[in-house]
N, C-alpha and C positions, 0 to 999 in steps of 0.2 A: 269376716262376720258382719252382719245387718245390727247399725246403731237403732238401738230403740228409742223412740221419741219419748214414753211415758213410760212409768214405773209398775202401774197397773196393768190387771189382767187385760189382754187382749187374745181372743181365742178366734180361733181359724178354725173348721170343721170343711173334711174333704172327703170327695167319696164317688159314691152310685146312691140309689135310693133309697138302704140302709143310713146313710146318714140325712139324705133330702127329707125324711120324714115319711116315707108313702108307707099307708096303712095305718098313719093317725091323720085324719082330714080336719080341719079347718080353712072353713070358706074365707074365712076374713083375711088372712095370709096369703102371700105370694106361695103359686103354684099349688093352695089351698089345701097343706100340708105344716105340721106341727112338727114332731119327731124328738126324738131324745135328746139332740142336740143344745135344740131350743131352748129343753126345760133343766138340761146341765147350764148353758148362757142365765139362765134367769137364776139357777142356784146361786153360781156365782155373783150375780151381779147384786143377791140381797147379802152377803158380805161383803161386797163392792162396789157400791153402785157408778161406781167409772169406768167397769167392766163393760167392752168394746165386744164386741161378735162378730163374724162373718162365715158366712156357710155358702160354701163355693160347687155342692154335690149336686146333681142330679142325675134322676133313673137313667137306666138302662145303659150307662155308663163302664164299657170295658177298660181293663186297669191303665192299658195305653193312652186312651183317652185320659181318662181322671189324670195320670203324670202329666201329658201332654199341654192340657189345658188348666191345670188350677196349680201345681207347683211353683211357677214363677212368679204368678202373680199374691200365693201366698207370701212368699219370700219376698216378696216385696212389700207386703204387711208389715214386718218386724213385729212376727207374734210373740207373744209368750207362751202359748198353750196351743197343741195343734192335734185333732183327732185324723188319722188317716183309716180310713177302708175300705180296699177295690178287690175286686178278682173274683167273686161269686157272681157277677152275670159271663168270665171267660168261665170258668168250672162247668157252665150249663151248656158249652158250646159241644160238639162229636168229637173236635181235637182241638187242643191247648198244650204248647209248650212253657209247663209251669217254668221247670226252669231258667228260660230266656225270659217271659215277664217274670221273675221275682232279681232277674239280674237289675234292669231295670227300677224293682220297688226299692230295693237295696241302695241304688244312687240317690231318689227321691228323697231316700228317710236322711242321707246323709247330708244333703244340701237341706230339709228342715233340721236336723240340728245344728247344721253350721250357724243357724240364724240367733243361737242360744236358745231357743225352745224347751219347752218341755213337749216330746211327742209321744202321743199314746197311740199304738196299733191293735187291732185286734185280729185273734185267733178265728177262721169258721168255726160258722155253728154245727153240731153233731146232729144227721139227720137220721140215726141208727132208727126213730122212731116213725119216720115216713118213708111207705111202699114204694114214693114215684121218686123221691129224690135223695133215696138212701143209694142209688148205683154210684154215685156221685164221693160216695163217702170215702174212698182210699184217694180220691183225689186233693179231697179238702184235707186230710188227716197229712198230705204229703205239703200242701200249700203250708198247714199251718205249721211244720217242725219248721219251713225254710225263715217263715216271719219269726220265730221264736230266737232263730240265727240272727236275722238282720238286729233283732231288737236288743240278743247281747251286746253284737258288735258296735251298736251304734249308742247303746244307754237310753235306749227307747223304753218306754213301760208297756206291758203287755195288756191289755184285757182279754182274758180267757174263755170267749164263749163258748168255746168248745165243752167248757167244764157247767157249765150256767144248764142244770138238769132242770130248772121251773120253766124250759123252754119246749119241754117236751109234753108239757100240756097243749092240747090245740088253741085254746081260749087264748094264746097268749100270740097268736096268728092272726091277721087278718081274712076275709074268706077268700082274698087268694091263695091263701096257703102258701107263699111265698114273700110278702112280709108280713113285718112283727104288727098286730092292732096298739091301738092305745094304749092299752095293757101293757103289752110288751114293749112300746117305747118308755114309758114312765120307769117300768123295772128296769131297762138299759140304761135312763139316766142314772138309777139310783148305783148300778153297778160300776158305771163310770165315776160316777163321784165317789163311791166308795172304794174304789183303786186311786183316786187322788187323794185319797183320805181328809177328803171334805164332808163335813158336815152339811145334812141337808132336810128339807122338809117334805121329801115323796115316801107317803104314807097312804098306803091301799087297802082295802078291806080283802080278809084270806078268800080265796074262792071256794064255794062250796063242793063238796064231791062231785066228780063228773057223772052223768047219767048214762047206763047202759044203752048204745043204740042198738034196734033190732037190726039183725042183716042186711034184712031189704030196705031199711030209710038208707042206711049206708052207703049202697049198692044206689039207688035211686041219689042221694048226694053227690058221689065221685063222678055219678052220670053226667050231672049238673056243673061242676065243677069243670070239667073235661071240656064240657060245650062253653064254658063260659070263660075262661081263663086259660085252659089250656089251647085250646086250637087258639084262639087270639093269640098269641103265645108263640106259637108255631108258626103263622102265616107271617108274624113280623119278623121271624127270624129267616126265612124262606125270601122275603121280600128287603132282607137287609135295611129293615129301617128300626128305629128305636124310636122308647115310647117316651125317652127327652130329645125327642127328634127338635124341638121349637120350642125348648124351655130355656131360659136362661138361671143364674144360679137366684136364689132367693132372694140371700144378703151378700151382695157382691163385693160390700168393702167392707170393713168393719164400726158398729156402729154402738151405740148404749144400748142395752137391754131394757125393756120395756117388762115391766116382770107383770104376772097376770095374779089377781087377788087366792086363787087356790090353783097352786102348781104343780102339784102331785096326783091328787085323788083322781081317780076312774069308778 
């Protein structure tokens, strides 16, 4: 087991761009992204302010990669608290053997708890409400019993996105449609921390009812949408490159949080 040097929290977040933050932008940040993580690190840190961070995720990150490159150097953190979430940009691939990666995720989670951790995993999200990436859905539904396994066996805690229905509003998307907006990173904080049963100060105002679209804005949308993010999208996967092709991770070691004057509101 990994001696801890201090007594306080020190939190590790790892991942793809679900945890990097992409789809809450801020320019003044590294890789000019915010993200849930961040504003979990600043929770903590106004109960703690010796509360340590480091965020080792970035996009386009297949789950091989994410093990490959940030588990050791996590473990050699001596975290206390450690978010893991990979395998939704393999889910988007023609063929994936979940299997074979979740044997792998399985090893991962057990060398972070060897370290004494607290590690949190999550469940995919349920796309039953979207046309283009609802084929997908017996895939993830299959990903997430195997993580539900790792997380008994290992004393991991789950967050269940699968179960998180305020996700099936679009507003809580970015206009990729493929990650969460600002919105939807603050409500992940809040959902995070409220599976560690921490108290917190992310407070939103309710969203008003969505507005009927006619057909054809719709139809002219997905148009938009297709040409703008979808074939980009496709050419990079065609072309085998990814879009953290020249990013490094944020916060690469762990450091004090910086907490920002309103942490919650959108």
């Amino acid at each position: 087991m990994v001696e801890r040097a201090t007594e306080h929290t020190r939190f590790v977040a790892l991942g793809d761009s679900f945890t990097e933050g992409v789809g809450d932008p801020d320019p003044s940040l590294p890789n000019g992204v915010r993200g849930w993580a961040d504003r979990v690190a600043e929770q903590l840190a106004l109960a703690d302010p010796r509360t340590e961070y480091a965020n080792l995720a970035i996009r386009g990150r297949k789950l091989r990669e994410v093990l490959d490159e940030q588990i050791a150097p996590a473990v050699a953190m001596a975290p206390t608290l450690v978010t893991l979430y990979a395998g939704g940009n393999d889910m988007l691939r023609p063929r994936v053997d979940i299997d074979a990666l979740m044997a792998g995720y399985d090893d991962a989670v057990a060398r972070l708890r060897a370290t004494g951790a607290a590690v949190l995993l999550f469940t995919g999200f349920d796309t039953v409400a979207s046309r283009f990436f609802s084929v997908n859905r017996g895939r993830t539904a299959i990903y997430n019993e195997l993580v539900r396994e790792i997380a008994d066996r290992h004393g991991a805690t789950l967050v269940d996105y699968w179960r998180f229905d305020e996700y099936d509003d679009p507003r809580m998307w970015d206009v990729d449609r493929l990650h969460m907006s600002t919105r939807g990173h603050i409500t992940m904080a809040g959902r995070v921390l409220d599976t560690l049963r921490h108290e917190h100060t992310l407070v939103q105002d309710p969203l008003p009812a969505l507005v009927p679209v006619r057909r054809l804005d719709a139809v002219r949308a997905n148009m938009r949408w297709t040409r703008r993010h979808v074939g980009p999208w496709v050419l990079r996967r065609i072309r085998r490159t990814s879009s953290g092709r020249y990013l490094a991770p944020r916060r690469p070691v762990p450091t004090p949080v910086a907490v920002t004057p309103i942490a919650g509101r959108a």
